[in-house]
N, C-alpha and C positions, 0 to 999 in steps of 0.2 A: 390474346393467348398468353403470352409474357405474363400480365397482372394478373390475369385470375388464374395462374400456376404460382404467382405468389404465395398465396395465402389466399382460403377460404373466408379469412376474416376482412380483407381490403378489395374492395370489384375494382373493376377496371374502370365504371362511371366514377369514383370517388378519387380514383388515380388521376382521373381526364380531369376533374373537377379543381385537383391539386397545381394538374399541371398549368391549368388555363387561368386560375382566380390569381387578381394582382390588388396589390391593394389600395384603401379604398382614397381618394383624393377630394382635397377640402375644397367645400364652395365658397367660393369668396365671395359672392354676389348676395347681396341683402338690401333692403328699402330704408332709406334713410328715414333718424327722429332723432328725438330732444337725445341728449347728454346719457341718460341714465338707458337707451335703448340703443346704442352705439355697440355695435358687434367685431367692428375691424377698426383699424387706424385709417381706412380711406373715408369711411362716413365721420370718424371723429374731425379727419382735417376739412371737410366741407362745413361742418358744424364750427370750427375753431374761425373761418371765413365768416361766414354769417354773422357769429359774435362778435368779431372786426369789426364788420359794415354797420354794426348797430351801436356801435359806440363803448360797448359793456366789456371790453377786452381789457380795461384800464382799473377794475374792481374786483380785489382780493376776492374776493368772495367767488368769481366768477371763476379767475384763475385758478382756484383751489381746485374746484370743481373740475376743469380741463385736467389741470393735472390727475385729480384721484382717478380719472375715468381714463387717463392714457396706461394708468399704475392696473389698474384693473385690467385691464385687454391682455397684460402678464406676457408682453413679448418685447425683445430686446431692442425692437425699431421704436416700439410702441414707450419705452424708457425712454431711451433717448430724445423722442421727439416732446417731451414731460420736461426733462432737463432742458430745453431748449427754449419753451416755455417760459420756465421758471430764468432763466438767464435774460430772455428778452423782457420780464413781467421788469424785472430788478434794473436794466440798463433803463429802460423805457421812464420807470416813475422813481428812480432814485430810489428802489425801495428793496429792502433786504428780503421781503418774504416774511412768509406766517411757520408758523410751528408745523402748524395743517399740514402745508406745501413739502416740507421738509421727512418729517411722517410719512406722507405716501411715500414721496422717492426712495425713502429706507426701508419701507414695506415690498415697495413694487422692485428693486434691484433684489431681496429678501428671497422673495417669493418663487423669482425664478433663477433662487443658488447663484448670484453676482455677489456674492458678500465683497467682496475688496472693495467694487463701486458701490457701495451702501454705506461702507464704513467711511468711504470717501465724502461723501454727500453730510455722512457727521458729524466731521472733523470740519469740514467748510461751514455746518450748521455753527457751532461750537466757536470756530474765527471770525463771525458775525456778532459772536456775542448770544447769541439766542439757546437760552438753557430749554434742554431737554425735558419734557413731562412721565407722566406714568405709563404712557403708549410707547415711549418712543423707545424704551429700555427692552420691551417685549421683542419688535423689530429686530433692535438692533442684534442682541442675544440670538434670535433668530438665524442672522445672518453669519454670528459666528459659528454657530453651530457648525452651518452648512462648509465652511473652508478650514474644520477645526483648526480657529485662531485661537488657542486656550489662554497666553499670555495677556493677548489683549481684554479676550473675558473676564480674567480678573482682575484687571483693571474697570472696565464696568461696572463688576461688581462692588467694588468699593466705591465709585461714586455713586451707584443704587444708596449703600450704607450713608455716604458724606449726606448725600440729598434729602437723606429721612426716608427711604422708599421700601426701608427693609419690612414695612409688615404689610407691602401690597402683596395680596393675594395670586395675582396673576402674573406678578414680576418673577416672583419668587419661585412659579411654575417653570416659567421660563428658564430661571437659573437653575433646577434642577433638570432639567431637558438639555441645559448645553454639558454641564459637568457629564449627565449619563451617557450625552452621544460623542463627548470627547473624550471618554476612556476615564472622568475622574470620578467615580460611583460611592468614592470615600467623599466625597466634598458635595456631590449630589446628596448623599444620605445625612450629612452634616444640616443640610441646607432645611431639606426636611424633616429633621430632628428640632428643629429651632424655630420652625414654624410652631402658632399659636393654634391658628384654625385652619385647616386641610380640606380639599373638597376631591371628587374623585378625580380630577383633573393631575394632584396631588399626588395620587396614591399612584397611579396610571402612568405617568411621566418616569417617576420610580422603580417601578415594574418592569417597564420596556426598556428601562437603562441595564438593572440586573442581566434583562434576557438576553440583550443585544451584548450584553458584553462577558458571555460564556456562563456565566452566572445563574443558569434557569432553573436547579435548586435554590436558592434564594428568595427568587424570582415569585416562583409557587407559594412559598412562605411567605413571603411578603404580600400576597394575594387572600391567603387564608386571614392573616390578621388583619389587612383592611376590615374584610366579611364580618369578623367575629366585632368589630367597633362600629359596625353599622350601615359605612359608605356604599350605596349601592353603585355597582361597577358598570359600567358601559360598554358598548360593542367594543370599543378600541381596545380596554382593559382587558377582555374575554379572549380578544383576540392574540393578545401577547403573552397572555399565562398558558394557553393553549399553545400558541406556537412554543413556550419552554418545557413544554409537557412533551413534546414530539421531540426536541433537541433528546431530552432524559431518555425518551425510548422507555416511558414508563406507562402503560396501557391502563393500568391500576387507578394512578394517581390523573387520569387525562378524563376518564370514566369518570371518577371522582369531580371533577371542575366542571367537567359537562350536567352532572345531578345538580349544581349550584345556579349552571344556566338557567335549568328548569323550573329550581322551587322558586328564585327570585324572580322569574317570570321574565328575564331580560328577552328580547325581541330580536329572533336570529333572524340575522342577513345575510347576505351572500357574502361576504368578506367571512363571517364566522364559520360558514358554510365551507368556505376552502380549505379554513385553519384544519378544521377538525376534522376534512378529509385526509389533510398533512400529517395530522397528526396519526391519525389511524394507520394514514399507509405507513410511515415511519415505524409504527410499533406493532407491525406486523398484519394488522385486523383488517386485511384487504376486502371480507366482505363485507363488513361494517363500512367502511368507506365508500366502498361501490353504491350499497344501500341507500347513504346518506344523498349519494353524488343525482343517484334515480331519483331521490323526493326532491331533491331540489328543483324547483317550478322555475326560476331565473338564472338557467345555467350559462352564465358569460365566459371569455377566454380564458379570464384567469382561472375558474375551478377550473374549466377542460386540462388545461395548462398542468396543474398542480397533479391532477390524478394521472396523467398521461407520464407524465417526468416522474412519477415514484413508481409506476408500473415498470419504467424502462429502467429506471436504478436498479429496481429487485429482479431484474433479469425477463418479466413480462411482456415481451413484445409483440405477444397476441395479441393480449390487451389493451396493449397502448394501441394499438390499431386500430381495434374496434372503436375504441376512443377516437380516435382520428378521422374515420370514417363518419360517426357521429357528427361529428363538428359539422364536416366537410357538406352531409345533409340538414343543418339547420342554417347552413350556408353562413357561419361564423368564419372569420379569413386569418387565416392561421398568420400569426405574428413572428418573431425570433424565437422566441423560444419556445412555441411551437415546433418549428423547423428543426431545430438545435434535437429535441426527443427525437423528431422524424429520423434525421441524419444520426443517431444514435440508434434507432431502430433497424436503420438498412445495415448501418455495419455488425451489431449482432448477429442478423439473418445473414450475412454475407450476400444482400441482394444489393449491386451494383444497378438493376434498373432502377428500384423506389429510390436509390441514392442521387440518382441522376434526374428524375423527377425533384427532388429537393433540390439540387445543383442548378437546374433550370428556373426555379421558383424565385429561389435564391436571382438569379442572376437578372430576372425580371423585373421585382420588384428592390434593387438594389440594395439588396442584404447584405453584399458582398465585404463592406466596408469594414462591418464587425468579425474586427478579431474573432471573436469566438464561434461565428459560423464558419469561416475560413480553415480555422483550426479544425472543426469536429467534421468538414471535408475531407483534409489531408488523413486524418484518422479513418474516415469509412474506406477512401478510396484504398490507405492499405491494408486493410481487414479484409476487402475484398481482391487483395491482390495485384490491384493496376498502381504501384508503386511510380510509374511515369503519371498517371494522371492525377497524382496526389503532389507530386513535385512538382507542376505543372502550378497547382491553387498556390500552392508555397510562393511558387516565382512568382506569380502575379500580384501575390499580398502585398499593399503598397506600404504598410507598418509589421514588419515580421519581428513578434516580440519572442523573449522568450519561449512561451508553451509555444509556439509553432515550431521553433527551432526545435525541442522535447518532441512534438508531435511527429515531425519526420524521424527521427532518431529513434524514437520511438516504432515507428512502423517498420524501419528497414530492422530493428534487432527481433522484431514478430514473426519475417519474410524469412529471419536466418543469414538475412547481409549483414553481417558484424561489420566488414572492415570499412561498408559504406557510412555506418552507422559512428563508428569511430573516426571517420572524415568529418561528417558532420559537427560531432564533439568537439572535434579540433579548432574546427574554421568557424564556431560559434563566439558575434561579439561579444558577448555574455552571456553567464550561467549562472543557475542556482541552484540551489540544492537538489530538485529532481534529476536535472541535467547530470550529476552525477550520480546521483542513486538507482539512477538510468542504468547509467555504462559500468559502473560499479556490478549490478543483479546482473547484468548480461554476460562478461567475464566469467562469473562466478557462472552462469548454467552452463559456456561453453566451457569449464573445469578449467579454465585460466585463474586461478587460482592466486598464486606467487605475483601474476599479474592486478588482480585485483586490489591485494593488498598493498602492492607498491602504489596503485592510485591513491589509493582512501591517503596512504603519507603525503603524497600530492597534495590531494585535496586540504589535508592539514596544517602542510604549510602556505597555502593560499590565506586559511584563514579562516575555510568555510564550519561551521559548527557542524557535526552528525546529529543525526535525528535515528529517531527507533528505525527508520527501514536501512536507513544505510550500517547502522548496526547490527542488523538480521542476516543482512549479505556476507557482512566480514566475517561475524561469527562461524556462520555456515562455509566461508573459506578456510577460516582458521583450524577451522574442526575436520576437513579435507586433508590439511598440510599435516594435522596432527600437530603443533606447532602450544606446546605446554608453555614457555615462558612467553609468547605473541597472546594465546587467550588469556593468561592472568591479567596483560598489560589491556586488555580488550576489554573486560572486566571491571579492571581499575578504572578505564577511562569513561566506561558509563556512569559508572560511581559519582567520579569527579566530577563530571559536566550533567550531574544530574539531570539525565537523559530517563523520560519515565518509562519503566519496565513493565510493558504490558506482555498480556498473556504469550503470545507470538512472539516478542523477543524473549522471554524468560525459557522457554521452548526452547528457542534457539541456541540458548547458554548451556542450558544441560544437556543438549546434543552436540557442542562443540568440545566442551569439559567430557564427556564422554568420549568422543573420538581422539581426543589429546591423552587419555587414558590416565582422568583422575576421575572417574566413578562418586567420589565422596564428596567431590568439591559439584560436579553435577547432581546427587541426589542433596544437600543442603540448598541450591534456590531451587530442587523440582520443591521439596520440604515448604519453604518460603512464598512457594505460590497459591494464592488464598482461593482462586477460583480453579480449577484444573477442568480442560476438556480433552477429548479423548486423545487432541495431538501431543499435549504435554505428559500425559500416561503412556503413551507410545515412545518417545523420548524418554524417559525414565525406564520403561520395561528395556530399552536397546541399550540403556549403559551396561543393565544387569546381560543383558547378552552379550555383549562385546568384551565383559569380564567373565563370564564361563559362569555365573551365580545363576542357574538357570532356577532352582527353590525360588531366590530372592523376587526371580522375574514374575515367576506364578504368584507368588503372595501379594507383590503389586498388584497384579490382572483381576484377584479374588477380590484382594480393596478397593480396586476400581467399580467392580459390580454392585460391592455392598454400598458405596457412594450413590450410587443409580445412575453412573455413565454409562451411555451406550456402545457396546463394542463396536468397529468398523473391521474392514477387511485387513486394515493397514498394521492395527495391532496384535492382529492374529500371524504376521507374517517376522513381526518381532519376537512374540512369544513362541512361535514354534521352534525362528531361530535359536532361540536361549536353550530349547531344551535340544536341541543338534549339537551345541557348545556344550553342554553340560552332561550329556549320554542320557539323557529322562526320554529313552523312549517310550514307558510304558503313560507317563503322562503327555507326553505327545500325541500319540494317539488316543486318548482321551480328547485334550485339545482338540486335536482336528475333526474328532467325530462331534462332537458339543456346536461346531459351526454352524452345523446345519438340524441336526434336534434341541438343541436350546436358544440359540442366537438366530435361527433364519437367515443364516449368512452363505450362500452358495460359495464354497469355496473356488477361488480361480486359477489359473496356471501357476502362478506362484506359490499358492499353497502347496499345492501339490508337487511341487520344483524342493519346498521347505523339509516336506514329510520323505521324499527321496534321496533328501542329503543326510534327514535326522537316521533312518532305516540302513542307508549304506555305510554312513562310518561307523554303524554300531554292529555291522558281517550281518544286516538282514538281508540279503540281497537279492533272494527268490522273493520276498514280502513286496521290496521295493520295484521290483520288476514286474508285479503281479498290478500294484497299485498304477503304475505306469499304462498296463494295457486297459485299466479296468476305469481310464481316465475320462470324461464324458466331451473333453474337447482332445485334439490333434498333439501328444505332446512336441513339444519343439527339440530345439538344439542344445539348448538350457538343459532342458529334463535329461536329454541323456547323459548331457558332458556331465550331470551330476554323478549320474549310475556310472560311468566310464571310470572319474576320480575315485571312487568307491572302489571298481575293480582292480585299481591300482594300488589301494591301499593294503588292499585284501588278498592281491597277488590270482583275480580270479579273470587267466586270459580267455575262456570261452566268451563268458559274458562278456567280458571287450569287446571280443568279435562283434557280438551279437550287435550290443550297442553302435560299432563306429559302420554299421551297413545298415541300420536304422535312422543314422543319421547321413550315409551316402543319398540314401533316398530322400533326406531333404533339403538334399544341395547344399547345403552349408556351408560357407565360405568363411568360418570361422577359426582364424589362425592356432586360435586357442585348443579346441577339440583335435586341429592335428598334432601338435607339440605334446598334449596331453598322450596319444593313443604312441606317438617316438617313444614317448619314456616308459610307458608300460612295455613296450617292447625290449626296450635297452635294459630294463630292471630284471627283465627277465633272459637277457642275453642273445634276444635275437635281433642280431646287426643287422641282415641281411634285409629282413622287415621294418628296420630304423632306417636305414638306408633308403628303402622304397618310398618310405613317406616322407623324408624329407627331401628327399630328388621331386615328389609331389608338389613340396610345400614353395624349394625352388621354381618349379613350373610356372607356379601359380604368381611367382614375384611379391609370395608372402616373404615374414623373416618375423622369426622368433622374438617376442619381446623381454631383452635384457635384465635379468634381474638387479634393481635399484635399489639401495638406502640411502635414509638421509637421517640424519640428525643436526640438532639444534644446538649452537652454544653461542654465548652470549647473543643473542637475537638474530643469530646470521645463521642458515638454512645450507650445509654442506652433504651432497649428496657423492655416494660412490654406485663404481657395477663392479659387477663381480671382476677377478683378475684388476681391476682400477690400481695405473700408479702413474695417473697426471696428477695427484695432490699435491700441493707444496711441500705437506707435510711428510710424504710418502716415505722417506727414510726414517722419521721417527714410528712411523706406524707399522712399519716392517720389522722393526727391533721389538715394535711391542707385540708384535700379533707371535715373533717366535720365542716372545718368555712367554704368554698365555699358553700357548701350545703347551711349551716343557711344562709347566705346573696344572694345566688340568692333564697333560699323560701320566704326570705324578699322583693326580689326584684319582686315576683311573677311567681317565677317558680314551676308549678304541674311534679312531674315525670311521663312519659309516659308509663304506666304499661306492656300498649302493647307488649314492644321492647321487654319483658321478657318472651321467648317462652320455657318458664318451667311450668307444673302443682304444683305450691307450692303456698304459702298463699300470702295477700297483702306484708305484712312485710317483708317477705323473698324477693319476686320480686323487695322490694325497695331497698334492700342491693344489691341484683346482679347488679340493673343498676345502684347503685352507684360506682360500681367498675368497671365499663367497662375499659378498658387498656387505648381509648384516656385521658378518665378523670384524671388517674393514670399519664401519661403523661403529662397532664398540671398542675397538682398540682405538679409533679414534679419540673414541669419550671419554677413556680412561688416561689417556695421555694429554687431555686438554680442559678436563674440570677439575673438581676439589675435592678430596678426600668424603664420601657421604655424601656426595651430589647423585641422585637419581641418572640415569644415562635414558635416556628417553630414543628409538628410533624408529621411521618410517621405512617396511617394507614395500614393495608393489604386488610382488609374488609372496605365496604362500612360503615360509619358515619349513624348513627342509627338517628332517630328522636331526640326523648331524648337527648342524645350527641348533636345534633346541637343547642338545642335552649338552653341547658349548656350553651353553648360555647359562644354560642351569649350573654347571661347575665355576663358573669365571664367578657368577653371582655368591658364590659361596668360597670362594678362593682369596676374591679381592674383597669381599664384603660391601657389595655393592648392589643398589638395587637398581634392575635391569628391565626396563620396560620395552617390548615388541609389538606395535603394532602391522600384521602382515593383513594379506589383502582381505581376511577371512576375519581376525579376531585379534584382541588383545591376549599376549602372554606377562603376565607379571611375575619374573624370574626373582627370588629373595633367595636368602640362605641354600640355594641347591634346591629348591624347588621353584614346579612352575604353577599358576593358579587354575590352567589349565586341568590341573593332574595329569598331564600326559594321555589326555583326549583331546587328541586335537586334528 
């Protein structure tokens, strides 16, 4: 019942088939014969007996032959018992051994990735006296390949050159196989350049070095000019310009290499067969791949393998089932990385059974061992929620590297356990860069913010280098704190450590430079970015909101379409905002109507949350109440508190009514909507009704949330509340807030008593609104930067009337320019005006 409410696509026979197949076990039992028909190392040693008893154990030639055939069986017993051999051949007849003898040994430790004991055996060849041939450089090259020993390779090298060897053809291949797979593609291509005659071997070896080593534009090209000189390529060659066609994600150029397969008539085999399934599914052309995957007549693990892991990367977990399933009835026995999709597939689905089917599979055929099934357990199990049975694989891991230590960490900050999550980080014996780009993003979504950014200086004085995602997080912290001289140094510091600015960080700059409220310094990298998708047009249209340009915003929107970007929801919820900042009703409601007659966009709760804010603070407020009822989902607590703020602005107490028993009826327990509905009350002088709601809001063991600034000087983040006089500084900030006073009442400023939603006397009302926290904040700024320095401050709450037209005078009195950002908008106060215009 369980597996076939899975999924239509997985039966329960294919589950039962998963659970019960283990895999398969070698047969060691075979009929003994001569030398060359020796399967294990127990017929070679009944053979090596024989040769004994007959006298011929004492003839090079013979032992050559033991050893080549123990080099051949290609196992580590089966070496050693070669070397043993060859020890006993040499004590036995005084005799150092053949070149032959010495050859295999460097071949057979080679073979199976023992390079240290290969090089061992040449260095002994070598203190014998016995010089090396034209075989023996291939070997050995080989073996460094395999332990990238680069140093010693070029010393080979050079005796290649001392010895004359430098125009062997197959040395030479050699030597460009080890430079490509040791990372030196300059010395590989050197190598190859200097060659006389090339065969595809040549060209091939070159190729797979480019691809392998990030390089698969080059790679391609180097593929083409082989063709165009004549070399015809071979499966191995097809296969690595194909796998660099899939790295590219170039469908065009992959097309293209595949037409070359054809005309040259190269003979596809399953190995090209999986490439260019890779390749297709990487570049998108999932039925082309599927297609490919159907004709092929000899479908072994690895293609299953390959289309199954790119169906589960692109989010396919149908798919990958069906695939699975497949296998499971041609009764192919699912291997690691099979499993490894499997167990990426369950935690997609959130199916803890199929998960535990793999975890059994797993534990059967002892997979366990691998790191990396271990790991992508701990991940299902917290994707599915059983965080005890994923910490459970964790304890039991007998090697807990890194990414498992990430993988728990990782799963408790999914579940919402931060402070588990930050245990973990703690008590890790080492980390790397995920580990904290981890805990870094995390911080940052729980709005710890101030938090975050203090890590990232941690982390920098450890030592750790950032990379584009940990730069993404700061940004988008920095851009939170509002924090202008932390994002230029934010800035600077990608600059510096030429960290590359992909689309997603360059996004991220012009939405922190926006919320920092420099508009210009954000639209110069939107300007700079060469590819734009619709997040980084959205980002760009939100600076011009947050600066009141709501024209600017729509001109962006209009040049986004003539680009041919598709609009989303997300940038219509920018755009509308801009035109709410900026009074564009009449093009807002064009906007909003365009969503759904031109774009096919249903607008959602938020649109409609935009259009009710754009309508109310422009006094349309029958419009905006009409558009409310006329809404096709349920509005929430959002839509009214919008129309509430509006009736507050507007001074219109029926509709309040209306609103704040609209919103009784949905239970609301949002402190906000009652603090809102006190002040319309108190604005309007009824105490009696202020009273009632907030003896309410007491009941409830709410409590109003304090209005805050902060601002920024020399890189240190000083915040006040309103009434605030714990500052150090607080006696010079009081001298200065009551010269500001006398010279904007000289300049003709009345205080707006209004703002003051206390029952106490005129007098008293004038002292509270002369303490409001932004004011404290800018008397701050004024007292503690330089003549012609910007004063930059962070509100929490909306900027009170009073406060703004403050702000406007002080900006014009001290000749300073006075930037506000409150929880709604930027005001950019200059010479006695704000950018707002007094729409705000």
């Amino acid at each position: 019942m369980a597996a076939t409410s899975l999924s239509p696509v997985i039966t329960s026979q294919a589950l039962k088939a998963l659970t019960n197949q283990t895999l398969p076990k070698t047969n060691d039992s075979s009929p003994t014969g001569s030398l060359k028909d020796c399967r294990n190392l127990t017929e070679l040693r009944k053979l090596h007996c024989q040769i004994a008893k007959q006298g011929l154990i004492h003839r090079p030639s013979t032992v050559a032959k033991l050893i080549s055939t123990c080099t051949a069986l290609g196992t580590f017993e089966s070496l050693v018992y070669a070397k043993n051999i060859l020890n006993q051949f040499r004590y036995d007849n005084q005799n150092d051994g053949t070149l032959f003898m010495y050859n295999s040994l460097i071949r057979g430790y080679s073979s199976i990735g023992l390079g240290k004991e290969a090089i061992w055996v040449y260095l002994e060849m070598l203190s014998l006296g016995i010089s090396p041939d034209k075989y023996t450089f291939p070997y050995l090259l080989s073996a460094y390949t395999k332990i990238s020993a680069t140093a010693e390779g070029f010393q080979v090298h050079g005796s290649v050159i001392k010895m004359g060897f430098q125009g062997d053809m197959f040395i030479l291949n050699s030597l460009i196989h080890f430079y490509a797979e040791c990372g030196e593609i300059v010395l590989g291509q050197k190598v190859f350049d200097e060659m006389i005659d090339r065969n595809v071997v040549s060209w091939t070896s070159l190729i797979c070095g480019y691809a392998r080593s990030g390089l698969a534009k080059e790679a391609v090209e180097l593929f083409f000019e082989m063709v165009e000189e004549g070399t015809r390529p071979n499966s191995v060659t097809m296969v690595c310009v194909i796998s660099a066609c899939a790295k590219l994600r170039d469908l065009e150029l992959g097309e293209r290499v595949r037409g070359y397969i054809s005309s040259l008539g190269v003979k596809v085999n399953t190995l090209m067969v999986n490439s260019l399934v890779d390749m297709y599914m990487k570049c998108g052309a999932f039925d082309t791949a599927k297609r490919l995957f159907d004709e092929c007549e000899q479908k072994n693990l690895v293609v299953c393998n390959t289309i199954m892991s790119n169906y589960v990367h692109s989010g396919m977990v149908r798919e990958a089932l069906f695939i699975l399933e497949a296998m499971l009835r041609q009764r192919l026995v699912p291997d690691r990385v099979t499993i490894l999709s499997t167990i990426s597939v369950s935690a997609q689905l959130g199916s803890i059974f199929l998960g535990k089917c793999c975890h059994a599979y797993v534990l059967r055929n002892g997979l366990e061992g691998w790191d990396s099934i271990s790991n992508a357990l701990i991940d299902m199990y917290m994707k599915c929620g059983k965080q005890e049975v994923a910490f459970a694989v964790f304890h039991h891991m007998a090697n807990k590297t890194v990414v498992s230590w990430n993988s728990v960490m990782a799963g408790y900050i999914r579940n919402g356990d931060l402070s588990s999550a930050w245990e973990v980080f703690n008590n890790m014996p080492e980390s790397d860069l995920v580990s904290w780009n981890t805990i870094i993003s995390a911080l940052v979504q729980e709005s710890m913010f101030e938090q975050a950014i203090e890590l990232f200086r941690t982390m920098q004085n450890k030592g750790i280098k950032a990379d584009r995602v940990t730069m993404v997080s700061i940004a988008s912290a920095c851009g939170y704190l509002g924090a202008l001289d932390l994002a230029k140094w934010i800035h600077a510091y990608i600059k510096m450590n030429k960290i590359p600015c992909d689309l997603r960080l360059s996004t991220a700059l012009v939405d922190m430079f926006a919320r920092c409220g420099d508009p210009s310094t954000a639209m110069k990298i939107f300007n700079n970015i060469e590819k734009r998708d619709v997040s980084a047009w959205t980002a760009a249209i939100g600076a011009m909101a947050m600066e009141g340009n709501g024209n600017q915003a729509i001109e962006l929107f209009n040049k986004m379409l003539r680009q041919g970007v598709k609009p989303d929801g997300v940038v219509f919820v920018g755009l509308l905002t801009a035109c709410s900042h900026g009074g564009l009703v009449e093009q807002g409601r064009d906007i909003f109507k365009s969503m759904t007659s031109v774009h096919k966009i249903s607008p959602q709760i938020v649109h409609y949350g935009c259009m009710v804010d754009l309508l109310g603070r422009a006094g349309f407020l029958e419009e905006a109440l009409d558009l409310i009822k006329l809404m096709p989902m349920e509005p929430n607590d959002v839509i009214w508190g919008s129309l509430l703020a509006a009736c507050r602005m507007h001074r219109n107490l029926d509709m309040a009514g209306y609103a704040t028993e609209r919103m009784k009826e949905l239970a609301s327990d949002r402190t906000g909507i009652q603090v809102l509905l006190s002040n319309i009350y108190a604005s309007a002088g009824k105490w009696t009704d202020v009273a009632k709601v907030r003896l309410q809001l007491k009941e409830k063991g709410a409590r109003k949330v304090p209005g805050s600034s902060s601002i920024e000087v020399n890189g240190q983040i000083h915040e006040f509340t309103s009434g605030d006089e714990s500052h150090p500084e607080r006696m010079h900030i009081a001298a200065m807030l009551d010269e500001m006073h006398c010279r904007v009442e000289a300049a003709g400023h009345a205080p707006d008593l209004s703002n003051v939603l206390l029952n106490v006397d005129e007098e008293e009302k004038e002292y509270v609104l002369s303490r409001h926290s932004e004011k404290l904040a800018i008397a701050f700024g004024l007292i503690s930067t330089d003549q012609g320095t910007p004063i930059r401050v962070v509100k929490n709450l909306r900027i009170c009337s009073d406060c703004h037209s403050f702000a406007k005078l002080v900006s014009k009195t001290y000749n300073r320019e006075i930037i506000v950002r409150d929880n709604n908008r930027f005001h950019f106060f200059q010479r006695g005006v704000c950018s707002c215009n007094d729409y705000w």
